[in-house]
Residue, then its C-alpha position, 0 to 999 in steps of 0.5 A: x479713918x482712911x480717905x479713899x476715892x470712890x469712882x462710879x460709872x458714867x451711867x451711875x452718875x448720870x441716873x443720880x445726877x452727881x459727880x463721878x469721884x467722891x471723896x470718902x472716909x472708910x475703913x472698908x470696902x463696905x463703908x466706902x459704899x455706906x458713906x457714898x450713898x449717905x452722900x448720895x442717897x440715889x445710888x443705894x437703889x442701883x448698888x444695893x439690892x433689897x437684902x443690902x448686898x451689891x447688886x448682881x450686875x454691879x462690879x467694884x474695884x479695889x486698886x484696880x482688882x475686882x473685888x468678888x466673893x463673900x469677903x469683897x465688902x470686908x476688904x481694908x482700905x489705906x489712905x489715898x486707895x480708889x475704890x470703883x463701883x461700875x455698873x454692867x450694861x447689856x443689850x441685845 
C-alpha cells in the first residue's frame, strides 16, 4: 500500500487539536480520508457530510490539482504523493 501525506488546513487542525501533515497508507483518495479520520476521529464531521461525501465547502488536492467530480475520491495514489484537504472560510 502507497504511503502518502495527507495535509489539512490550519483551521482544520486546530478544530481537532492535531497536527497538520499525517502519514497514511492508502490506495486512493478515498482511503487517505478513511485512514485520516480513523486517526483522528474529530475530523470526520467537518470532511464528511452525513451521507459520507466530502462536505461542499471542503476542497482536496491531490499533487497540487484539485480534485472535483464524481470520481475525486476514486483517484490512485503512488508512494510519497500528498494529499491536501482545506477547508473554505467565508465571511461577511
Amino acid at each position: 500500500m502507497p504511503a502518502v501525506t495527507v495535509e489539512i488546513s490550519r483551521l482544520l487542525a486546530d478544530m481537532a487539536h492535531t497536527s497538520r501533515r499525517r502519514q497514511v497508507e492508502a490506495a486512493t483518495v478515498a482511503s487517505a480520508l478513511d485512514a485520516l479520520c480513523a486517526e483522528v476521529p474529530a475530523l470526520r464531521v467537518h470532511v464528511f457530510d452525513d451521507e459520507g461525501s466530502v462536505r461542499q465547502h471542503v476542497n482536496i488536492f491531490v499533487r497540487g490539482e484539485i480534485a472535483k467530480g464524481s470520481g475525486a475520491l476514486d483517484i490512485a495514489l503512488a508512494d510519497g504523493d500528498e494529499v491536501a484537504v482545506m477547508q473554505a472560510v467565508s465571511g461577511g
